[in-house]
C-alpha positions, 0 to 999 in steps of 0.5 A: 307931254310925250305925245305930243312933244313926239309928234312935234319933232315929226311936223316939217316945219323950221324951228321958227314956225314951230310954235314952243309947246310943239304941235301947231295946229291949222294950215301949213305954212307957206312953201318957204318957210317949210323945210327943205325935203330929204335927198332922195336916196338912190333906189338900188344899191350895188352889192357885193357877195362876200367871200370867195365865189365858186359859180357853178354852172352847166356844161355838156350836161354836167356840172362845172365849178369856176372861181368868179369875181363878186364883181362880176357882172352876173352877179349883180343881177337875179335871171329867174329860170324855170328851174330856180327854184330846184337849181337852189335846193341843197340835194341839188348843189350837193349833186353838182359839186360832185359832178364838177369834182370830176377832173375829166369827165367821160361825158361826149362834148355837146354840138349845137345844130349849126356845128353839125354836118350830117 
């Protein structure tokens, strides 16, 4: 019947241990006569973002575009940050593809502390 010649297809057993009806029942046979196991698969894959990509990114508190590599680096891995989630959000990719359209900003370049001599 189906059943069970579906279930004989599954049980890891060569050919000739498997008895003609399919399913055999009682103790598995010996270590040798099983089937060698499958070839364990890597567990991640490296995969590429398709097409051309635009990184947008913050800078002196705008937004800024750059083409980037899909190969990059950066992209084959996901930082969680506290502002994912809003970063991702289309209202929020709208804002920073106006920001970064700006050709020169009038926005003051940011020091950090250690640039600073006051």
């Amino acid at each position: 019947g189906g059943l069970i010649q579906g279930l004989s297809q599954h049980v890891p057993w060569s050919s000739s241990a498997a008895p003609a009806g399919g399913l055999q029942l009682g103790p598995r046979p010996a270590a040798s006569q099983a089937q060698a196991p499958p070839p364990v698969q890597p567990r991640h894959f490296h995969m590429l973002v398709p097409g051309e990509v635009i990184h947008l990114y913050c800078e002196n508190g705008l937004s800024r575009a750059a083409l980037a590599a899909a190969s990059h680096e950066s992209l084959s891995r996901i930082v969680v940050g506290q502002d994912m989630l809003n970063d991702h959000k289309l209202e929020s990719y709208t804002l920073a593809l106006h920001q970064a359209c700006i050709e020169e900003p009038k926005a003051p370049r940011w020091e950090a502390f250690d640039e600073r001599t006051v």
